[in-house]
C-alpha positions as CSV (number, residue, x, y, z in Angstrom):
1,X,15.7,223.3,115.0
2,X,17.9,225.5,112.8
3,X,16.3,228.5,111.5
4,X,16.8,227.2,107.9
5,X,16.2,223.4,108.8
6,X,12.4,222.5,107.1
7,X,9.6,221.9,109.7
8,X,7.3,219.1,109.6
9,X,5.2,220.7,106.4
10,X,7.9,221.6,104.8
11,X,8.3,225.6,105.8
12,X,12.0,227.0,106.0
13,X,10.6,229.9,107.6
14,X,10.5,229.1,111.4
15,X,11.8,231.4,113.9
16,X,11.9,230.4,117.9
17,X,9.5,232.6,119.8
18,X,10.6,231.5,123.3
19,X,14.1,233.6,124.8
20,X,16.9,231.6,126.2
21,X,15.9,232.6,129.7
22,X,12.0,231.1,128.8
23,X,10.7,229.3,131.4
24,X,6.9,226.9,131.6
25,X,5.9,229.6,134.1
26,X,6.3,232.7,131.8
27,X,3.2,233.6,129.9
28,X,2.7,235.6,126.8
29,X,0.8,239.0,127.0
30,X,-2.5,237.7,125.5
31,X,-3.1,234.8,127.6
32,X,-3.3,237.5,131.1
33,X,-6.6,239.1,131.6
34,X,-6.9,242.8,130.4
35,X,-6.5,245.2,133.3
36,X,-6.3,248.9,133.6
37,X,-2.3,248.4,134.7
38,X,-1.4,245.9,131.5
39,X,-4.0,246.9,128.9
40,X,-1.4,248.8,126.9
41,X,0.5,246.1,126.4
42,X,-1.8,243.7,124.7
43,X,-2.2,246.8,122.1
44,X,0.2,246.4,118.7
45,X,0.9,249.8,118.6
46,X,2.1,250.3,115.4
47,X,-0.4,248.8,113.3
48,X,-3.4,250.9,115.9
49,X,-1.1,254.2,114.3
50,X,-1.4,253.0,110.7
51,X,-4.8,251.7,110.8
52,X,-6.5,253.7,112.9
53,X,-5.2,257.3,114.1
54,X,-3.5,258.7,110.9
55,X,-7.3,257.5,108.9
56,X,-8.9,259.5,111.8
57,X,-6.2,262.1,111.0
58,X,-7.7,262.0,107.5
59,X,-10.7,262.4,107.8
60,X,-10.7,265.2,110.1
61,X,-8.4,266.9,107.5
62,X,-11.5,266.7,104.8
63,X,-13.0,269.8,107.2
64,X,-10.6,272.0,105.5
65,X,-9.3,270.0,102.4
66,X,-11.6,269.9,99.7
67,X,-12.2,266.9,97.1
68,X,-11.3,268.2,93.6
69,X,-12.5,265.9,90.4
70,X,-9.4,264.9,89.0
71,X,-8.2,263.8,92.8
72,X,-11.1,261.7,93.5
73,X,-10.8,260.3,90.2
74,X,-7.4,259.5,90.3
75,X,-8.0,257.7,93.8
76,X,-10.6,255.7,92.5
77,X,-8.0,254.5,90.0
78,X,-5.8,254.1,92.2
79,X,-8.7,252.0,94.6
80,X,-9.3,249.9,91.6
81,X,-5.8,249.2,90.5
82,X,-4.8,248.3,94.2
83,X,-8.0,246.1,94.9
84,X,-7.0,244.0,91.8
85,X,-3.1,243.6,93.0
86,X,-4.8,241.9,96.4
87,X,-8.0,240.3,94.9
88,X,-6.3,238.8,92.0
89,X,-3.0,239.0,92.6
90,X,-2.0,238.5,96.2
91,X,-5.4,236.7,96.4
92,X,-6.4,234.4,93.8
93,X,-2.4,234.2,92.3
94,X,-0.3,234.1,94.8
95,X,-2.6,232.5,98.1
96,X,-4.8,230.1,96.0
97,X,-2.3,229.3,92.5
98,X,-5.7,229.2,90.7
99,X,-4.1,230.4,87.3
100,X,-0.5,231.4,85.9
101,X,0.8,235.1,85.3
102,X,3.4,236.4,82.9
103,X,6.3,238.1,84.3
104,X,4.8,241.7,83.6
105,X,1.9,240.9,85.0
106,X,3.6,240.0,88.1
107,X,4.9,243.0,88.1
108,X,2.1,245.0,88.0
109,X,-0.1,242.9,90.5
110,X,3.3,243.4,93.3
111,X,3.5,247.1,92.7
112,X,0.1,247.6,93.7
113,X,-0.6,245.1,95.9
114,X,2.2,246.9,97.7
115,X,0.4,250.2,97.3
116,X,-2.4,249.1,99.0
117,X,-0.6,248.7,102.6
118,X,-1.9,245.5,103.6
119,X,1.7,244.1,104.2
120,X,4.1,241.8,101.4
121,X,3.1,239.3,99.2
122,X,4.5,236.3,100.9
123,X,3.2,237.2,104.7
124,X,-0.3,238.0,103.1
125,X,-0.8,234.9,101.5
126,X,1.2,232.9,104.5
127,X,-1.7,234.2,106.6
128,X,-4.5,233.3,104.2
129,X,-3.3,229.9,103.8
130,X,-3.7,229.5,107.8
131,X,-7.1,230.7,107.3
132,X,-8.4,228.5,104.8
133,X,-6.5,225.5,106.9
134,X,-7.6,226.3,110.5
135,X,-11.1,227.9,109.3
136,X,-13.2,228.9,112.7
137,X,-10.4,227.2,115.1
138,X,-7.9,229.1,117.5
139,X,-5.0,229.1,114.8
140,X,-7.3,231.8,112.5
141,X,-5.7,234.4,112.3
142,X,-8.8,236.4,111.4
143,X,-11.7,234.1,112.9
144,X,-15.1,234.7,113.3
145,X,-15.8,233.4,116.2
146,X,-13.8,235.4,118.6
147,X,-16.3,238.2,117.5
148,X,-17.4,240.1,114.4
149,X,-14.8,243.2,115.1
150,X,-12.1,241.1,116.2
151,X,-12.1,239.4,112.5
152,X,-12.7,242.4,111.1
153,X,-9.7,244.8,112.5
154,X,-8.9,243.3,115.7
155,X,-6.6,240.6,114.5
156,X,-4.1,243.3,114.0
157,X,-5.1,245.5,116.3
158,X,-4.4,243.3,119.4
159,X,-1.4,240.6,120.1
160,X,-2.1,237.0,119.4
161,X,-0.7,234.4,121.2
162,X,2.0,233.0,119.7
163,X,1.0,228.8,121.0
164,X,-2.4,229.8,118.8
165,X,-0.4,230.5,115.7
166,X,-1.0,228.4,112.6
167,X,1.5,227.4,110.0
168,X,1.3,227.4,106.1
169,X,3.5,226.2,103.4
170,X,4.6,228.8,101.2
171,X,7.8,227.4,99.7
172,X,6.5,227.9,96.3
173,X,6.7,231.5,97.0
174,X,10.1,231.6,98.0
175,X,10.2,230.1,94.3
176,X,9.5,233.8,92.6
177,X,11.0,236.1,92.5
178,X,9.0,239.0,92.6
179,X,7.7,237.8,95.6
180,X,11.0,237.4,96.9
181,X,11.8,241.0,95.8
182,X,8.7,242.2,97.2
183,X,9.0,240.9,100.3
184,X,12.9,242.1,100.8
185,X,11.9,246.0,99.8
186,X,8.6,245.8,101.1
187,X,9.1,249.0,103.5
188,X,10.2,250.8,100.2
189,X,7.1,249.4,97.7
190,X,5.0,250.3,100.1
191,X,5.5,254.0,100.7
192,X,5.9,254.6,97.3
193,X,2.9,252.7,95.5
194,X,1.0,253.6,98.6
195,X,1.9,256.9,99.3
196,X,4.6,258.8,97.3
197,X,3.5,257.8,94.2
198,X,-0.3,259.5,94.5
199,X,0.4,262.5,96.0
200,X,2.9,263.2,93.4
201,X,0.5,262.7,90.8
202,X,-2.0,265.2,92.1
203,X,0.8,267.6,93.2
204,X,2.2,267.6,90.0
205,X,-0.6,266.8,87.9
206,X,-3.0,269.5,89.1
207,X,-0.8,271.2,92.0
208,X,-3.5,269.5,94.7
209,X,-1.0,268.1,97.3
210,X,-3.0,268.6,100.1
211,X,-6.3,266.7,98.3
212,X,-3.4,264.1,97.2
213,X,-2.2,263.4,100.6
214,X,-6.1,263.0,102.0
215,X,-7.8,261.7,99.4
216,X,-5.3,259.5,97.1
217,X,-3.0,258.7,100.3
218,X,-4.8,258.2,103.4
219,X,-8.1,257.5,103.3
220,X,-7.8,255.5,99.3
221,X,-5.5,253.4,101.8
222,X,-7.7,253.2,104.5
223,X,-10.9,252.5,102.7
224,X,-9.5,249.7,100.6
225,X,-8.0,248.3,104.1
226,X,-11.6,248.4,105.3
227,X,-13.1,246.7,102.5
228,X,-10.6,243.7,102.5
229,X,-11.0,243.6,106.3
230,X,-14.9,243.3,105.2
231,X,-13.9,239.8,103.6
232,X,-12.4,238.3,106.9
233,X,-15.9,239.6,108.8
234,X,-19.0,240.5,107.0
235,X,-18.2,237.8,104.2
236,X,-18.3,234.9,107.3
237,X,-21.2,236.6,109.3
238,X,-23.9,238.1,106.5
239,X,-25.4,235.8,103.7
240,X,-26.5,232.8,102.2
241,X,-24.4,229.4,102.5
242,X,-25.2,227.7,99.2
243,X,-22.5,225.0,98.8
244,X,-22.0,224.1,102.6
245,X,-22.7,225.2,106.2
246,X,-19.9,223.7,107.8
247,X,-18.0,226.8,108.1
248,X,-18.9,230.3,108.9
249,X,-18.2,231.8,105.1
250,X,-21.3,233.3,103.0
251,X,-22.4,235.0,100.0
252,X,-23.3,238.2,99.9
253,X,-23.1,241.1,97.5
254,X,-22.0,244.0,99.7
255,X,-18.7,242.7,100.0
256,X,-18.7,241.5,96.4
257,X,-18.9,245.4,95.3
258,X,-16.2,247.0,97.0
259,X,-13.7,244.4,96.9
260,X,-13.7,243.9,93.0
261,X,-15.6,240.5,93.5
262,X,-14.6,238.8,96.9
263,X,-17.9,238.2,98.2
264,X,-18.8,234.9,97.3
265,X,-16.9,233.7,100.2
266,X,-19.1,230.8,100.5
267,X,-18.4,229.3,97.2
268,X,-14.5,230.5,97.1
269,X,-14.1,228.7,100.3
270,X,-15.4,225.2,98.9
271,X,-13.6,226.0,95.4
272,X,-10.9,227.8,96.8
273,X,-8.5,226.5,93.6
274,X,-10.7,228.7,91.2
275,X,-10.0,231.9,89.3
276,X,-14.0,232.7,90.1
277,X,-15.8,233.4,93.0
278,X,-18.9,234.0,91.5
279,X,-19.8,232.0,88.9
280,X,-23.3,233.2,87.4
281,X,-23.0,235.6,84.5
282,X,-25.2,238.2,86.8
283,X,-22.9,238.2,89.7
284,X,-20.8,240.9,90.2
285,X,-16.8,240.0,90.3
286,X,-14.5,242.1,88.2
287,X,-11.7,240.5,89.3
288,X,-12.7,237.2,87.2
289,X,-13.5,239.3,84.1
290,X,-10.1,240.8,84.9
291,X,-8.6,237.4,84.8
292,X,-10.5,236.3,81.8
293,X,-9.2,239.2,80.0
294,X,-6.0,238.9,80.8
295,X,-5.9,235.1,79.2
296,X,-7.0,236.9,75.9
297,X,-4.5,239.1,76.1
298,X,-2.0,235.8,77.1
299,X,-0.9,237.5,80.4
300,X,-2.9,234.6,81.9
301,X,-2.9,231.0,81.4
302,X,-3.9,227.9,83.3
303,X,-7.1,229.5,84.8
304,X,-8.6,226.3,87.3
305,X,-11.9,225.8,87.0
306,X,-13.7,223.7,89.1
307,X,-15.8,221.1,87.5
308,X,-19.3,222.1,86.6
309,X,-21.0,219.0,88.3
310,X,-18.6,218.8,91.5
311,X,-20.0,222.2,92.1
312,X,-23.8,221.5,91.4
313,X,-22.9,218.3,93.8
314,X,-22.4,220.8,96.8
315,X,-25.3,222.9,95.6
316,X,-27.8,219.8,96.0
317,X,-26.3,218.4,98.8
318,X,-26.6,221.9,100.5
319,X,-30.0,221.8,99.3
320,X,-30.8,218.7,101.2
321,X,-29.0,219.8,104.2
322,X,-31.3,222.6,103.9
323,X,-34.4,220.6,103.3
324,X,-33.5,217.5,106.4
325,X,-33.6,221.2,108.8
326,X,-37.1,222.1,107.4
327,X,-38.1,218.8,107.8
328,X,-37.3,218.3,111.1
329,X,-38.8,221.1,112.5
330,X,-42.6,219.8,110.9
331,X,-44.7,216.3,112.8
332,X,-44.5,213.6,110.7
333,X,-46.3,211.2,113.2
334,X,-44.4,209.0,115.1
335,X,-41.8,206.9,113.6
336,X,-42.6,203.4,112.3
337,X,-40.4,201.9,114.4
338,X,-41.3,203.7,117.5
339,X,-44.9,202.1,117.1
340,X,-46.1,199.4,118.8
341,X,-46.4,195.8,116.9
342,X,-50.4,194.3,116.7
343,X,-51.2,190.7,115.7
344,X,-54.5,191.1,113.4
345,X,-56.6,189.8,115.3
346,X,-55.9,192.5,117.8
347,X,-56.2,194.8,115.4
348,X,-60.1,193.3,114.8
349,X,-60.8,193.3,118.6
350,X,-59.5,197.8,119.2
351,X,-62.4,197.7,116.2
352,X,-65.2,195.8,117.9
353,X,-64.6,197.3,121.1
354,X,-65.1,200.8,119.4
355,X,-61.8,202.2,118.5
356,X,-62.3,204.4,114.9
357,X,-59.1,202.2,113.6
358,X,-58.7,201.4,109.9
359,X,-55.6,199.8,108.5
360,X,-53.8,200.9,105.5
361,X,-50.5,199.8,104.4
362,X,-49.8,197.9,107.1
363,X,-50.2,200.7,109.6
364,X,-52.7,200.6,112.1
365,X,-54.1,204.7,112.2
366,X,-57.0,205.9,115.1
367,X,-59.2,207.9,112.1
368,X,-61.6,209.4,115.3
369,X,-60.7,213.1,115.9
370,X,-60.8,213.2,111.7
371,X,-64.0,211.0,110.9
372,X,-66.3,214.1,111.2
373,X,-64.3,215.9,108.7
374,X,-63.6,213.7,106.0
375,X,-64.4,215.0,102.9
376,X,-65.7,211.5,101.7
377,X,-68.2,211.4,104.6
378,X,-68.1,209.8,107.9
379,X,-70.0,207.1,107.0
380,X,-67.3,205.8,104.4
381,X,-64.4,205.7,106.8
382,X,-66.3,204.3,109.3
383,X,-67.1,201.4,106.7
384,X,-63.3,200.7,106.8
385,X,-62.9,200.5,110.2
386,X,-61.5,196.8,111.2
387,X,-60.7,196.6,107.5
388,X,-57.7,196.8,105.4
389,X,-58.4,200.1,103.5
390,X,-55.1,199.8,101.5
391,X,-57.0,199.5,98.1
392,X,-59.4,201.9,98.9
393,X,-57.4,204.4,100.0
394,X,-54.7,204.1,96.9
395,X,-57.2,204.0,94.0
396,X,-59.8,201.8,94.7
397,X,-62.5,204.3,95.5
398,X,-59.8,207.6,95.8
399,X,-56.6,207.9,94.9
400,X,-55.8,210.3,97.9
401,X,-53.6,213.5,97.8
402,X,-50.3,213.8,99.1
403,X,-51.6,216.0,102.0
404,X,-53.9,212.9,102.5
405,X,-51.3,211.0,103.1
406,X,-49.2,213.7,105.6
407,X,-52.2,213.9,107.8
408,X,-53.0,210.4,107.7
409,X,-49.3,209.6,109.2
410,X,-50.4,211.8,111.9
411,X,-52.8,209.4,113.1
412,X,-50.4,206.3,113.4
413,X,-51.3,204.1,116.6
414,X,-49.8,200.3,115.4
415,X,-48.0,198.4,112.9
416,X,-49.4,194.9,112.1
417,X,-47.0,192.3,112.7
418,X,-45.7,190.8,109.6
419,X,-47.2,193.8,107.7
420,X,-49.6,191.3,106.1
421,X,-52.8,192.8,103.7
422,X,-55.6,191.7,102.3
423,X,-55.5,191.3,98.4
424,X,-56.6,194.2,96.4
425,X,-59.7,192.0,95.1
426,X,-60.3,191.3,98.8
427,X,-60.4,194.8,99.6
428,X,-62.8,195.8,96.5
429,X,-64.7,193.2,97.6
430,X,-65.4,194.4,101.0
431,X,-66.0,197.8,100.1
432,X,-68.8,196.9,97.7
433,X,-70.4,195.2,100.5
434,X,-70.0,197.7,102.6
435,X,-71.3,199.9,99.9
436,X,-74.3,197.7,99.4
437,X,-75.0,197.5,102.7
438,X,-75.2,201.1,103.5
439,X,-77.4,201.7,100.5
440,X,-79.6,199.3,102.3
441,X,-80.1,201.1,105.2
């Protein structure tokens, strides 16, 4: 296939992984076991320098560099400013389409995106399409179940194997062009948004270039990295599941906080098309009310919305999912049709030859290990036994609880063939003979 030629889903993209000298018997790095003689090659080296050993770096450094005011508040400016180019820019924009951005908006969401170092528009999103297509399989890229820290930093930490690599569409992309421009000076954005930029500011702002290299360069770099990372793990390991278990994403707020919003993961995943991911008024997502604004301002147009009752839909159906677990785990007698069939007249004869069996329903129940308990008295239910007690038992002399009715069906011993009662008036009639009787006594 020519490197330009469209694949199968349409990506112009591809690259051939395998050298001209490949053979079937060569194997990629990841798929030998990790020994003490090969375990440094399995390592991606650069990104374990980036993401790991120059934060370290850092954070020894704050031994001796102090945090001034002005540093720490220009790097939470910069945090915030950078978690809204990924959340809703590279995220919600760019990965999901779920609303339209004017040109300077663009702009502003690509420049610090870039600054947050978490690689160019068009491979981020690339990737996060894979994970919303191949959710919990082999081909994602961040997925859960290889292990909570291999979804959280791992994925980059480590080589994948290239036969487990997903593929995503992102021709629309390739249609902007400030993704286009991005991704061709990413190198440069980066270091500048990311680095250059901050340090400056606090070295010429307030001559701290020490504080601007720590605080607003490193670790705001690192710490924003970690909480994004946070989406990829915590987000689809800690949480509720209120719209659907069949993936591993949840809802939780601790992600939701330092990620301006991104912790709804459960919902985003089932709505993934929609500017929110949280969608009660007391839920904390800045990047929506970001989003919102920008509309007013008409930066923003097109936000998707989900509709209201496709969404409650899940909600219920997850509720019933939820419910069917609870209600498997509880006795409900044995099944009806796991019950043996009785002709009526059997059902007479288990009663004369002593059995404590009243009918009710249609369904033959053994009342003994509960007659001494009744709360009616013994002497009623045993008046109903070889008797059909539907009437009785639904109104006729008690109109019987739900409980009632949950402990009778633990009881169940037959069904009577053809599920044929006596009339109500039939049964009235036999319990005021019974009644009679036992007044008699």
């Amino acid at each position: 296939m020519s490197r330009m030629a469209p694949a199968v889903d349409g990506t112009t993209d591809y690259v051939p992984m395998r050298r001209k000298t490949f053979t079937k018997l060569d194997k990629h790095i990841s798929e030998l076991p990790v020994t003490w003689n090969n375990w440094f090659k399995h390592v991606e080296w650069f990104n374990v320098i980036f993401a790991l050993l120059i934060p370290l770096a850092g954070l020894i450094a704050t031994i001796w560099v102090p945090l001034k005011m002005k540093t720490g508040s220009f790097a939470l400016f910069c945090y915030v400013n950078n978690g809204l180019g990924i959340t809703a820019g590279y995220h919600r924009l760019w990965s999901h389409r779920s609303y339209r951005a004017s040109f300077p908006l663009r702009i502003y969401l690509a420049a610090f995106g870039a600054g947050s170092v978490q690689g160019s528009i068009r491979w981020w999103s690339k990737e996060h399409r894979v994970h919303h297509r191949y959710t919990d399989t082999n081909k994602d890229p961040y997925c859960i179940n290889k292990g909570l820290l291999y979804s959280h930093i791992g994925w980059i930490l480590m080589k994948k194997n290239p036969k487990e690599k997903g593929r995503s569409d992102v021709s629309d992309l390739d249609q902007d062009p400030v993704v286009v421009w991005q991704h061709r000076h990413y190198i440069k954005c980066a270091v500048f948004m990311g680095y250059i930029l901050p340090i400056s500011v606090c070295g010429l702002g307030w001559d701290d270039w020490a504080g601007g290299i720590i605080y607003a360069g490193i670790l705001r770099v690192f710490f924003f990295q970690q909480a994004t990372f946070c989406v990829n793990s915590l987000a689809h390991w800690l949480g509720e599941q209120p719209f659907d278990s069949k993936h591993s994403p949840r809802d939780h707020l601790i992600t939701a906080i330092i990620t301006l919003g991104e912790g709804y993961h459960n919902f985003h995943h089932e709505f993934p098309s929609d500017y929110r991911n949280a969608i009660k008024w007391y839920q904390y997502d800045p990047t929506k009310w970001a989003i919102a604004m920008w509309e007013r301002l008409s930066l923003a147009s097109h936000l998707q919305k989900f509709p209201h009752n496709e969404i409650e839909k899940g909600r219920v159906q997850q509720l019933e999912k939820k419910l069917d677990e609870r209600r498997s785990s509880l006795d409900w007698g044995v099944p009806l049709s796991q019950l043996s069939a009785w002709e009526w007249q059997e059902y007479k004869e288990a009663a004369e030859n002593g059995q404590q069996v009243i009918a009710v329903s249609g369904v033959v129940y053994d009342v003994a290990r509960f007659a001494d308990t009744h709360p009616g008295g013994k002497m009623l239910l045993h008046a109903w036994i070889g008797k059909d007690a539907t009437a009785a038992f639904h109104g006729g002399i008690y109109d019987h609880s739900n409980a009632a009715h949950n402990l009778l069906s633990s009881m169940r011993l037959a069904v009577l063939r053809g599920g044929e009662l006596l009339s109500t008036w039939t049964c009235l009639k036999f319990w005021a003979f019974d009644t009679w009787s036992l007044n008699d006594v």
